[in-house]
C-alpha positions in Angstrom: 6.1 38.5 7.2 6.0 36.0 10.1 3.9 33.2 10.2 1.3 32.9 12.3 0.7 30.7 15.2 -1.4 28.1 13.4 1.0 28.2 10.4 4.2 27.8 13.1 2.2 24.6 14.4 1.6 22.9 11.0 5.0 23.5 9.8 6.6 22.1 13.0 4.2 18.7 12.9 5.1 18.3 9.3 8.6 18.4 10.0 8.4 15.9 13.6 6.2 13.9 11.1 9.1 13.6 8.7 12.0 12.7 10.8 9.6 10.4 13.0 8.9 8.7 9.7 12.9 9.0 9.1 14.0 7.3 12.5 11.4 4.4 12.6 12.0 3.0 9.6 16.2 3.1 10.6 15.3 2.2 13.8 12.1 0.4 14.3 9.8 1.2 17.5 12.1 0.3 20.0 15.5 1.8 18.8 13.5 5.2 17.9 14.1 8.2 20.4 12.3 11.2 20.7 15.2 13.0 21.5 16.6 12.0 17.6 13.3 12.8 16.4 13.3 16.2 17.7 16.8 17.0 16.9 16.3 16.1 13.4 13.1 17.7 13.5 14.9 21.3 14.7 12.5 21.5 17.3 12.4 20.8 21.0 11.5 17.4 22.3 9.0 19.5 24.4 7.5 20.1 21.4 7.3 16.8 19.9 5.5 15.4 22.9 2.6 18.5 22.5 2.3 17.6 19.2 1.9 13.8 19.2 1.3 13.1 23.3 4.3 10.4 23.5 5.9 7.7 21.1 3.3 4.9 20.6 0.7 8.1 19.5 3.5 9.0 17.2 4.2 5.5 15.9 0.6 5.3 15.4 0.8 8.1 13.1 3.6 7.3 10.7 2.1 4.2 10.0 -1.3 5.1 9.4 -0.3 8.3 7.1 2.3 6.4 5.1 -0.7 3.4 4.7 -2.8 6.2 3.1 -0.6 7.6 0.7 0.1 4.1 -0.3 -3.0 3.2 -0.7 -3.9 6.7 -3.0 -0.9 5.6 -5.4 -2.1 1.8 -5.9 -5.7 3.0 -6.5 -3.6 5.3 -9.0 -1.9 2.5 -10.7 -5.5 0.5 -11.0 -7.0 3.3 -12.9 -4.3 4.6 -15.1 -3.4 1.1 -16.8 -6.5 -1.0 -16.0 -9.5 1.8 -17.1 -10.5 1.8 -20.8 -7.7 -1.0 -21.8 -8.5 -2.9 -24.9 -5.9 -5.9 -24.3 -5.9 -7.6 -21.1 -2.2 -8.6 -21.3 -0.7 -5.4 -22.1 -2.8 -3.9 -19.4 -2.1 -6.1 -16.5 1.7 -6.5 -17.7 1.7 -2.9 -17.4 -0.2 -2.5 -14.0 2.3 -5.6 -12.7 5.8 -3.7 -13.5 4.3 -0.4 -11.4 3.4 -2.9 -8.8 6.7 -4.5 -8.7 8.6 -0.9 -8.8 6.1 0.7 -6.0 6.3 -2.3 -3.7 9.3 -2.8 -3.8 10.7 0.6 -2.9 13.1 0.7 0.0 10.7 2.9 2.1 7.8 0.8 1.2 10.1 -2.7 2.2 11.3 -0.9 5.4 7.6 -0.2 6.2 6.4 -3.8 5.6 8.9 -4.8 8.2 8.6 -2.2 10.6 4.5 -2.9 10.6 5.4 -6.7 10.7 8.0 -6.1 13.6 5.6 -4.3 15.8 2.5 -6.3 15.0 2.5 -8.2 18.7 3.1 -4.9 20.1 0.5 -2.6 18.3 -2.6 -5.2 17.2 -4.5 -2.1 16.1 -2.6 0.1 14.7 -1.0 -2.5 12.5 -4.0 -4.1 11.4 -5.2 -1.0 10.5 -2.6 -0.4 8.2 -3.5 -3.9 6.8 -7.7 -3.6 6.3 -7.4 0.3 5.3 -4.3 0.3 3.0 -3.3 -3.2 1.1 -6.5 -4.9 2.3 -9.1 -1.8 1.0 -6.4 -1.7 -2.1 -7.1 -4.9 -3.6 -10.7 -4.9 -2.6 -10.1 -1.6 -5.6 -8.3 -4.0 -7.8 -11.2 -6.3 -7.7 -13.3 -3.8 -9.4 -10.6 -2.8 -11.9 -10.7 -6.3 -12.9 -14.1 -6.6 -13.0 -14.5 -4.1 -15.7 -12.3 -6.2 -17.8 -14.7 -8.5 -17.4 -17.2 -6.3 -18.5 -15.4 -5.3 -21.3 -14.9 -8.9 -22.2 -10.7 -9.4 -21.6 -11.4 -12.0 -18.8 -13.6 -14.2 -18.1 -16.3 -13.6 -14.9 -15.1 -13.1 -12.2 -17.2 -14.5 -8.8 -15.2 -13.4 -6.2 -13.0 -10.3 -7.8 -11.4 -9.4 -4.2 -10.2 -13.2 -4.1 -8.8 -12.7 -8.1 -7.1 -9.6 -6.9 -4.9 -10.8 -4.2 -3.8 -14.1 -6.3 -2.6 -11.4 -9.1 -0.8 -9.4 -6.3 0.6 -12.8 -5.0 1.8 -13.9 -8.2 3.5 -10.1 -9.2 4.8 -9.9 -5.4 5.8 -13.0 -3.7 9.2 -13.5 -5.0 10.4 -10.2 -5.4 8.6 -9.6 -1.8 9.4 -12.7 0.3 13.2 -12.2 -0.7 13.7 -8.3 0.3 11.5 -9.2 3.9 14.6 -11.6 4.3 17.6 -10.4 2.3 17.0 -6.6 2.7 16.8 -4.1 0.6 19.8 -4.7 -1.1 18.2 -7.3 -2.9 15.4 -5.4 -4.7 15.2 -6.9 -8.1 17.1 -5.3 -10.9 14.6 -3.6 -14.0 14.8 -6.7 -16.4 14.0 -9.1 -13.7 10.8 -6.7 -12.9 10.1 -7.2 -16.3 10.1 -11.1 -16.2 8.6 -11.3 -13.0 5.5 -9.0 -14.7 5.2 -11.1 -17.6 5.3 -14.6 -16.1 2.8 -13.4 -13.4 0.4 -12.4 -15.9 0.8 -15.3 -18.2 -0.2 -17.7 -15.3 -2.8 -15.1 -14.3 -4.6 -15.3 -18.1 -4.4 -18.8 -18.0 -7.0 -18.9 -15.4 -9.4 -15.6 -16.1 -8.9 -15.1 -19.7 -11.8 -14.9 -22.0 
């Protein structure tokens, strides 16, 4: 049976959605072309523009959607090691190697620079991905810490959003700071990840343990 023409639609946006998402982050913004997008999209480049209007609506897209499934799986990460623990260390050691693993993903390191790239050129759009997805991420954190506190592993927090970004810094600036320079080539091996996880939290406790 043939799909109708509302079914026809969504599967053609998926798939422009995909290779957009595909030739940006190879690309960036200016070395992306809509004719590549439709060709690896099997669709024509007719198409692509009745879909998503021209390229900066398209660009405006990727980013935002990848932002939110981002976003979904740290919230994710928060709850499944962070809810219920019993031992503060184990728990953010835990919730620091996911961190370290997620974030440092080729897609997600390609992303980071192709939102950094086009910052200047799309103020909007690329704070956006900023406020709604890492921003509204640790703001979730804070809370996940905060019921550690309430649970007695660490001590009170007064500003829990503030505690949440220097836990991120400390899991993420190394590992971070050298893929945004070296490429992706250099994403830390598994038993540097753990390292990196333990020191971070080891500082961290020194500070907000109970």
């Amino acid at each position: 049976m043939e799909l109708n023409p509302e079914g026809r639609t969504a599967t053609k946006r998926r798939a422009i959605h995909a290779a957009a998402t595909e030739v940006f982050l190879q690309h960036g913004y200016l070395g992306a072309s809509m004719d590549e997008v439709a060709a690896k999209a099997g669709v024509s480049k007719q198409t692509v523009y009745k879909q998503f209007e021209n390229k900066e609506r398209l660009f405006a897209e990727i980013v935002l959607a990848t932002n939110d499934q981002l976003a979904v799986n740290l919230a994710k990460a928060y709850a499944e090691t962070l809810d219920g623990a019993t031992d503060a260390r184990e728990a953010l050691r835990a919730l620091a190697f996911r961190l370290l693993e997620s974030l440092t993903a080729d897609h997600v390191l390609q992303l980071r620079r192709l939102v950094i790239a086009e910052a200047d050129r799309f103020p909007e759009v690329c704070g956006a991905w900023f406020t709604s997805g890492f921003e509204k991420s640790l703001e979730t954190l804070g809370q996940a810490l905060t019921g550690l506190t309430d649970r007695g592993l660490l001590r009170t927090l007064d500003d829990p959003t503030l505690v949440a970004y220097q836990f991120a810094g400390l899991v993420m600036y190394k590992p971070m700071n050298r893929a945004m320079f070296a490429g992706t080539r250099e994403r830390p091996k598994p038993n540097e990840l753990e390292t990196l996880a333990t020191q971070a939290v080891d500082v961290f406790l020194a500070s907000y343990g109970a």
